[in-house]
Each structure stands twice: as structure tokens, then as C-alpha cells.
N, C-alpha and C positions, 0 to 999 in steps of 0.2 A: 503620727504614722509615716507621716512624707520622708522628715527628718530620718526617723528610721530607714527608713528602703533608700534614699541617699546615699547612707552610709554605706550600703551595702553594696557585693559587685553582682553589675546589673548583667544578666545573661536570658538568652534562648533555648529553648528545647526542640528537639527534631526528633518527631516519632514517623517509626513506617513500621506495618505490619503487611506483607501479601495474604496467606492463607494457613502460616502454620502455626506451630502448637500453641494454647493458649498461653503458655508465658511469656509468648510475644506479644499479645494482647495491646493496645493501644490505654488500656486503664493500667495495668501491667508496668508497662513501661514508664507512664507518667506520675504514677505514683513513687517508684525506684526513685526516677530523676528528681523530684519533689525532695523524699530526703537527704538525699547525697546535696543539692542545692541549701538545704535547711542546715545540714551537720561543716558547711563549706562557707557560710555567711554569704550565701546569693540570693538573686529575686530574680524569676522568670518573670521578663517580661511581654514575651511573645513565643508564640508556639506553630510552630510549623508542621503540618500534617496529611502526610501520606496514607490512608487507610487502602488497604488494600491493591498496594503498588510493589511490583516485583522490584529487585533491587537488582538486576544483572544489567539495566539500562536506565538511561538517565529519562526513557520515552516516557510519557505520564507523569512522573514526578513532579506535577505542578508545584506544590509546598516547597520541595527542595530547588527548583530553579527559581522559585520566589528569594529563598532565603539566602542563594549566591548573589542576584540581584539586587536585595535588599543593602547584601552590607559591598558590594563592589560602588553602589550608587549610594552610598552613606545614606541607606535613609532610618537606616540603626544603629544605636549606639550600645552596643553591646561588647562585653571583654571575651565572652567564649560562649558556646555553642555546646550544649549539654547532648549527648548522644547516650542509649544503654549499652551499646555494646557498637564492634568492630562491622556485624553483619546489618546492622540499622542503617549506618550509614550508607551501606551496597555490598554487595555481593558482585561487583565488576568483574569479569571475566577478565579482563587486563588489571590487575594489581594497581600500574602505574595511573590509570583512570583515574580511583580512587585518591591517589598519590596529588593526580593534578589538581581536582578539586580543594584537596587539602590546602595546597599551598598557594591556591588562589584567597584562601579564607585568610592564611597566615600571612601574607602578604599587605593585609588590609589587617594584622594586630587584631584578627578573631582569633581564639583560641579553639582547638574539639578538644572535648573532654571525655571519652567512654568511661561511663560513670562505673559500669559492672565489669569494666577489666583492671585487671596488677598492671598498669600502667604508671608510675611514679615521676615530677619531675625534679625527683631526688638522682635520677639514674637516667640521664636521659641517653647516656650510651648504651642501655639498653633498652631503650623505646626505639632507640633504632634500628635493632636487629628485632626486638618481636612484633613492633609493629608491619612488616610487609608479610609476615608469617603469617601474624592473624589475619590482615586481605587474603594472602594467598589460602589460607581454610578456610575463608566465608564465601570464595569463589568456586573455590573445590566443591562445596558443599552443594552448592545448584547444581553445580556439571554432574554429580554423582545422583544428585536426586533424580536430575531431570534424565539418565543414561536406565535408571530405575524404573519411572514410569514408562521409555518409550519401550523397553523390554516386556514389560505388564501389556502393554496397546497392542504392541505387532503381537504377543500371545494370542491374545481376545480373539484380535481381527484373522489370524488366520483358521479360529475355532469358527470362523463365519458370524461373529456379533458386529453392532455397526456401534464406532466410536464416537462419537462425538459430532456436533454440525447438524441443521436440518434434513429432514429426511428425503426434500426433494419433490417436486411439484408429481403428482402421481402417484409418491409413493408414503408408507408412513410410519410413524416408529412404535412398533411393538413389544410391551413389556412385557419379560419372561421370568417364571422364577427357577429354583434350580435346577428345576425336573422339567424344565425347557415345557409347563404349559404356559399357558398366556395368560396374561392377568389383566391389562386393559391396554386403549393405543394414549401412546401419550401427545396432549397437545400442542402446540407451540409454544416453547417457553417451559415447558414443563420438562424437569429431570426426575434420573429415577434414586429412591431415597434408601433401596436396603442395598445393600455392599455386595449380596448372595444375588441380588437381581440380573437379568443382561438386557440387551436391545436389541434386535434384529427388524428390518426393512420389510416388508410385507408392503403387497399393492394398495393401490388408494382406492377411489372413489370411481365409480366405473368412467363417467363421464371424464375425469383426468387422464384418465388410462387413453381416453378415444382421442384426446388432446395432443397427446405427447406420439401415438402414433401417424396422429394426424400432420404433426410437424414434421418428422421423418418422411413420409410421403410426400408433403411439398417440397421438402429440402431435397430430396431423391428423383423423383420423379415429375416435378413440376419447374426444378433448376433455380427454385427462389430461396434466393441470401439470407439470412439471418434475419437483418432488419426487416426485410418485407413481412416475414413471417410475422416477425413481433407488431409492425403494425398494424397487420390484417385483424390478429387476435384483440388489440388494444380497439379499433375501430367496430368490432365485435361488441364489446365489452365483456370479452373472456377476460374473466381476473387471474392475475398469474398468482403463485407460492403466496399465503397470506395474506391476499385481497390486493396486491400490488400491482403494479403494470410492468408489461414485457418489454426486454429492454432483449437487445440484440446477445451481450454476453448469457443470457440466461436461455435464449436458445440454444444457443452455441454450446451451453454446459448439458442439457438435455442430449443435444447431439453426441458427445465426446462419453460424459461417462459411464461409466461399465457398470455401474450400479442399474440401469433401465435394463442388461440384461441378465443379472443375477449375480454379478463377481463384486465381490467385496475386494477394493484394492486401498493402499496404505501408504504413506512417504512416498507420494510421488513428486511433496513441496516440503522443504523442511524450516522451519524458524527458528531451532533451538537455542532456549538462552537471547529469545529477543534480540539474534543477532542479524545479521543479513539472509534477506528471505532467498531461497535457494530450490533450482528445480532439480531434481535427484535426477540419476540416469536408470533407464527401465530396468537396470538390475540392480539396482536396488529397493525396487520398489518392493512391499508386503502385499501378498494377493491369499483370495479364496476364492477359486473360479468356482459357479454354483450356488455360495451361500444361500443366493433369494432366487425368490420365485422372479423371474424375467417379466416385463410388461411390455417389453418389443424382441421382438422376434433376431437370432445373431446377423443374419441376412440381412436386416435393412442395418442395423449396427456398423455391419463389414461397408457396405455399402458408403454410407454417410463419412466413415472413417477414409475412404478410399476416396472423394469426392474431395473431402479438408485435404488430405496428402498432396492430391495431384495437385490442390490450387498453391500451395505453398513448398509443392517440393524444388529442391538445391539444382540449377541447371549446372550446366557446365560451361566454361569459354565457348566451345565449338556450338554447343545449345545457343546462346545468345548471337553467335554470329549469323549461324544461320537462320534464326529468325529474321537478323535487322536483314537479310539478303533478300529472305522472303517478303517480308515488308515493303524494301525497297521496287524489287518487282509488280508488288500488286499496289503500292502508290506513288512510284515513278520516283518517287524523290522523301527523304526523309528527313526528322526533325525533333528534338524532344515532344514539341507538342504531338505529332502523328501516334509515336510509342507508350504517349501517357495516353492518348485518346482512344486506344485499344485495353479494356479491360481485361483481355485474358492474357495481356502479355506481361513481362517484370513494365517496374516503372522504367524511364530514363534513370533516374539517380542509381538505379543495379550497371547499366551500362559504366556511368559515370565511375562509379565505385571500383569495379572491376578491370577497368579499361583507362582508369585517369582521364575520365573524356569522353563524350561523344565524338569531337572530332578525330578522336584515335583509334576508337573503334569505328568509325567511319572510312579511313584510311585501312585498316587493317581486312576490309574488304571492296578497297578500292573504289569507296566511291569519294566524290568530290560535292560541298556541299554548293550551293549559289543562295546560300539563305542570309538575311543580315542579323547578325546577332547582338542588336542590338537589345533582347531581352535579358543580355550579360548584365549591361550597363542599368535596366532595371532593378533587376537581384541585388547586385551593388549599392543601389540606391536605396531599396527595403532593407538591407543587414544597416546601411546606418541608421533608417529609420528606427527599426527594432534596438538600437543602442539608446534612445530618445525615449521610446517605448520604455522601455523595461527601465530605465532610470526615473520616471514618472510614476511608473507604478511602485516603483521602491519609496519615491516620496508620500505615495498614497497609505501605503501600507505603514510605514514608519508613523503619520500623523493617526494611525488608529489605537497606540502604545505596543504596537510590538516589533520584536527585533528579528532581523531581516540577515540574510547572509545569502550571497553567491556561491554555486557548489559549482558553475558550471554557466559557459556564455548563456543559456538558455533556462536553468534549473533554479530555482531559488529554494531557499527553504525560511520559513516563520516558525518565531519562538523553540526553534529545533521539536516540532510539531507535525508541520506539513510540509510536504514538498511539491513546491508548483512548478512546471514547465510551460515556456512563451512558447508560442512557434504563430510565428506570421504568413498568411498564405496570401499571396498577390493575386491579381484578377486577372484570368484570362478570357480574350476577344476571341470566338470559335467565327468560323469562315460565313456561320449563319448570321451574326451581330449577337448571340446570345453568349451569357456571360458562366462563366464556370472559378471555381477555386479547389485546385490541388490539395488536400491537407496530407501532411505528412508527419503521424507520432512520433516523439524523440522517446520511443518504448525502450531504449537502451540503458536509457537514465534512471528508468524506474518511478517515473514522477507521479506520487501520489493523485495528482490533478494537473490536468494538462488544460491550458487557455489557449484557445486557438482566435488569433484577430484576426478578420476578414479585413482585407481593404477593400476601398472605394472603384469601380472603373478604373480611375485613371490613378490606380495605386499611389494615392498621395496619404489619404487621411484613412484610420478604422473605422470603419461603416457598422459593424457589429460583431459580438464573441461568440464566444461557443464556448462553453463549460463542459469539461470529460471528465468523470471520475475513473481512476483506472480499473476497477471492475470491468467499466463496460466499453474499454478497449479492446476490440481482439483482431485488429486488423492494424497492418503497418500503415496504410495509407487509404483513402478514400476521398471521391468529388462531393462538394458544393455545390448546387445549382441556384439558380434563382428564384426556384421553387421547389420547396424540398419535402419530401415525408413526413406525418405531424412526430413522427417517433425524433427526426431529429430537430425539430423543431424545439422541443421539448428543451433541449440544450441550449438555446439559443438565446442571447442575452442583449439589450440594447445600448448596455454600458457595463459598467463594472461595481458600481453602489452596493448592489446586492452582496456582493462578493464580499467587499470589504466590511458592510457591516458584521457578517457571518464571522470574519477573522480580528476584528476589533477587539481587544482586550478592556475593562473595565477596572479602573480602581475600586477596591473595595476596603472598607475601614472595618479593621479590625481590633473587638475590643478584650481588653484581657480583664 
């Protein structure tokens, strides 16, 4: 039998199915490629497999960035690469995508074969006019589906049904049949199974209801942050959505959405096509103001909305200056530290940004500074550090088998998976001898996970991390102290071990 399959040309198979018709089937597909291999004198010798992976992105495709891997780092010896068709390999929204991947294979003398297309290489000047044709209809084909379902969504949602997503700590999701009675509330994890069904949001559990109006009145009338809140409830041992703990963005989502007071709203974020995640602007958004029954009152709503506005609304030149005037007046003399050390004011770096400088907008209302700035020559010294930094961790990360790329001084990405962002935060000495550290999110970048290094005192070495998933970012900056709330605590890492283990890749031996 050896002899035999010797003989024979040794190839791979590459199945992907997302979620449609059975013909795409993963038994389906493997059985096709099986004969077309059998009536072609080949042997599969490995099989690469995507089950249930969209094809408009390379995101997920484990199997398939296994199998560029495999043969860019010869660790197969394979003559071609058996596919069923044009849309198996992707559905890429860029044609040329698909294109690139290709020629990365062919480059390394793999061949693709789409077993179930009139692709001949009797006529290979026309494999090159219909092959960009067939990407370009198996691209088409997503754009068109996916234009199909969001047209079906914003119907539902403006008939007041709720689509998709948990239904929100308070609230809960009610199955409907077509004569809109109720039929039962559906669990966590539970969907609804007949087609004629709907969902709609109905109140929770009284005690959630007293919950979530209870955090509106601290946030409103008691002036405490997000965080506080969530710790209060965590040191409680209120369990949030699911038996979880309360994390500061999950107040913050209780506060903002409109669902707590009856409006079913739609695209306010849009992902389509697994492309770049994108915030709509408010006219475009799908609404049904009404649909539910309300569990907070619009008054404290208006309220809490008008509380987040102020704190983050746009000043202007003349805003900032005549702050830093008034500042200056009521502490004689002014300084980055002063402007950071006021929380209700923009940071320094909005000056900075705005003005190329503090010392410009310091000129720009006449004052003259007598401070030594030598915390320049600090910063200076932490960005090289962080050059030292972040080349270390690339070494760390690369000895756990995965592959590393730079997007950005700050931003890295692994296995084209995750995206991490550094950001180093230096120590600062307050006029008490107590120590403080600035963090400032590089939320511009969009980084999946953001590592914040604390340094030491005397900002030489990292003293400890801070692990942020960006869910529960919703602030562009916030202090450090030396003694901090267990909520941020909770973040807090004494090295980086954990970290890496989590992102470690594993070989695994595959047998066919």
C-alpha cells in the first residue's frame, strides 16, 4: 500500500462551511473532493478544517492560517490543495485578498484545485478571466445576503421585537407567537426555534428593577462614577447579568441604553461583512421609541445622559484658555501636573494636542512658566524604555509559537487574532510624598486589550500591569493610586506569565 500512495500525487483538502445550505455541508464537501482525488490519481494526506467559519475574513480561520503556515514553513509536502469550489476558499470582499493568498501558495509550488468548477489547465487563459469573476460572485454573494438580513432586522426592530443579544440585567426576553401571546421567557443561551416566533423585552425580576434604578440615583444624585458603583454592588455581593461581577462598562451600558426606558434602537454599531467595526451617526440609526415597557423613569435617563455629555462634551480654544486663566488665578502658577490633578478639568495632553504645548498655551495667556522641566527629560527616558519594553515582550510572545506583527509604535497584533496595546505610565511624586500614575488609553487604535506598565518610583523598572479588555474601557484616561478599589484591583497583574500562557499556541499532531 505504501508503494501505492508513493506513487501517487500527495495532496490536501481545505473544507469550510459557515451556516449555509447543506450542500455545503463539511461531509458534503469531503466526500466531492475524495472522488475528484480518487478519478485524479491523488491521496489526501491532511485535511484542514474550518467548520462553521464565515469566509469574508481571514478572522477565525484557524485551519486555513494553519495551512498557509504549514506550506510557507515547508512543513508539508504537498503538490496542490484540493478546495470544492471558489466560495470555500472565501468570500473576500477584496477579490485581490483571495488573489494574495493564492499566490502565496503558488509561490511555494502548491497548487488550488476547485474541484466543482470548469476550471481546466488545458486553457489557462481562461482561468484568468474567470477566475476573478468567480471571487468576485462569491463576494457578491455575502454583500447581497448580508444587505438581505440587515433589511429583515431593521423591519422586526422597528415593529418593536428585540433582535439579537442578551436582554440586559433587569430585563428579559419574552417569547411571542404570532398573535403576539407569550409563550414563555427565554433563558440565557436559549433561542427561539419556530421562524413565525418573535422576542420582545419585558421587565425582570423586581429586585433587578430596584437595582438598576438604584444605580441611576447614585450616578445622578449621589455624583459616584461608574466604578464606585460597580464596586459598591461587587462588595455587596449583588451579582450582575448571569451571576457575574460588575465591571464599570456594564454600568455605564445600563446608564446610556434606551432599552431601560422602552425604545428599541438598531445600528447604532455596524460590523458588516466582518469588516472594520464602525459607530453609525444617530441618523442612521433604526429606532422604536415605546416598544417595552420602561423600568426607569425618561427623567432620570435625560438626566444621567446629560451628566456623561457634560463630562465629555468638545470645548473650545477660548474654553481651555480661560480655564488654564482661571486655574492660574486660583493656584498662582501652573503646570501639567496642577491640570491633571483637577479631575473635572481636560487632561494636559488636550492642551498639548490643541495648542502644540503647554508652553504655547501658556504664552498664549501671558504667563511665564519658572518650573524645571525636567519631567521632559523623564518621558524621554520612559519612550526609550518602552522601546526595550515592547521588544521583550515580542521576544516573549514569539517563544510561545506565535506570530507577532507591529501595527503601530504601541499596538501589536498575535496570530492576526488579538490586538494588544503598551502604554507605559510613569510615577508621579504629589507635594504629599504620595505617589500617583496617570494612565492614558490609546482607545484610537482600537486595541482589543490594552497592557498598562506601571513603573517603579523612580520610573526605572515595571513594578506591575494592568490587564484592560476593551469592553471595559469607557474612559480615555484615569489615576492610579497606591491604594486602589478591589474593582481595579481585579486587573492587576504582578508580571506577565499569565498572559502569555493564555496566548501560547500548542502543536498538535495530526493524524489522518
Amino acid at each position: 500500500m505504501n508503494d501505492i500512495n508513493d506513487e501517487m500525487i500527495k495532496v490536501a483538502q481545505y473544507l469550510r462551511m459557515s451556516t449555509e445550505h447543506q450542500k455545503y455541508s463539511i461531509e458534503n464537501q469531503s466526500a466531492y473532493i475524495q472522488r475528484y482525488a480518487e478519478q485524479h490519481n491523488m491521496v489526501i494526506i491532511r485535511t484542514y478544517d474550518d467548520s462553521g467559519k464565515s469566509g469574508v475574513t481571514l478572522s477565525g480561520r484557524n485551519a486555513f492560517k494553519r495551512l498557509i503556515a504549514d506550506v510557507t514553513n515547508n512543513r508539508i509536502e504537498i503538490t496542490a490543495i484540493l478546495i470544492y469550489d471558489v466560495s470555500r476558499f472565501g468570500r473576500f470582499p477584496d477579490p485581490d485578498e483571495a488573489a494574495h493568498y493564492s499566490y502565496i501558495l503558488k509561490t511555494h509550488n502548491v497548487k488550488i484545485i476547485y474541484c466543482a468548477e470548469s476550471l481546466s489547465d488545458d486553457h489557462p487563459e481562461i482561468n484568468i478571466l474567470a477566475l476573478p469573476i468567480l471571487r468576485y460572485g462569491a463576494a457578491s454573494y455575502s454583500k447581497n445576503l448580508s444587505e438581505k438580513v440587515f433589511s429583515g432586522q431593521a423591519n422586526l426592530i422597528k415593529r418593536g421585537y428585540h433582535q439579537g443579544g442578551m436582554a440586559g440585567y433587569g430585563l428579559r426576553r419574552q417569547l411571542i407567537d404570532e398573535k403576539h401571546e407569550p409563550k414563555l421567557i427565554l433563558e440565557y443561551g436559549q433561542r427561539k426555534s419556530i421562524q413565525t416566533d418573535r422576542v420582545v423585552l419585558i421587565p425582570g425580576p423586581i429586585h433587578e428593577i430596584n437595582i438598576v434604578n438604584e444605580i441611576y440615583d447614585s450616578f445622578i444624585f449621589k455624583n459616584y462614577p461608574e466604578y464606585l458603583i460597580a464596586t459598591q454592588l461587587n462588595q455587596r455581593g449583588v451579582p450582575a447579568e448571569n451571576n457575574s461581577t460588575w465591571t464599570r462598562g456594564k454600568i455605564h451600558q445600563i446608564l446610556t441604553n434606551e432599552k431601560y426606558i422602552g425604545n428599541n434602537v438598531y445600528n447604532k454599531t455596524s460590523f458588516k461583512l466582518k469588516q472594520k467595526f464602525v459607530k453609525n451617526p444617530i441618523n442612521e440609526w433604526i429606532r422604536c421609541d415605546g416598544a417595552f415597557e420602561a423600568i426607569v423613569s425618561r427623567e432620570k435617563f435625560i438626566l444621567a445622559k446629560q451628566i456623561i455629555q457634560n463630562r465629555s462634551k468638545h470645548l473650545t480654544n477660548e474654553d481651555l484658555l480661560n480655564y488654564l486663566k482661571k486655574k492660574l488665578k486660583e493656584k498662582g502658577k501652573l503646570s501639567g501636573f496642577i491640570i491633571d490633578e483637577d479631575e473635572t478639568s481636560p487632561s494636559s495632553s488636550v492642551f498639548r494636542a490643541r495648542f502644540g504645548g503647554l508652553i504655547r498655551a501658556y504664552y498664549l495667556i501671558g504667563y511665564k512658566p519658572e518650573h524645571d522641566y525636567s519631567f521632559i527629560q523623564v518621558n524621554a527616558t520612559l519612550r526609550e524604555k518602552l522601546k526595550i519594553i515592547v521588544s521583550d515582550f515580542l521576544e516573549s510572545i514569539k517563544s510561545k509559537n506565535c506570530i507577532i506583527r507591529k501595527l503601530d509604535n504601541s499596538l501589536l497584533d498575535i496570530n492576526d487574532e488579538l490586538s494588544i496595546s503598551l502604554v507605559i505610565s510613569r510615577c508621579i511624586k504629589t507635594k504629599t510624598g504620595k505617589l500617583k500614575w496617570k494612565v492614558r488609553f490609546e482607545n484610537k487604535l482600537e486595541p482589543e486589550i490594552t497592557i498598562i506598565i506601571r513603573m517603579d518610583s523612580n520610573n526605572q523598572n515595571p513594578t506591575d500591569y494592568y490587564i484592560f479588555p476593551s469592553l471595559d474601557i469607557i474612559y480615555e484616561e484615569f489615576v492610579i493610586k497606591e491604594k486602589n478599589p478591589l474593582f481595579l484591583e481585579l486587573y492587576r497583574y504582578d508580571n506577565l506569565d499569565v498572559f502569555f500562557e493564555i496566548v501560547a499556541r500548542q502543536e498538535i499532531t495530526e493524524y489522518i
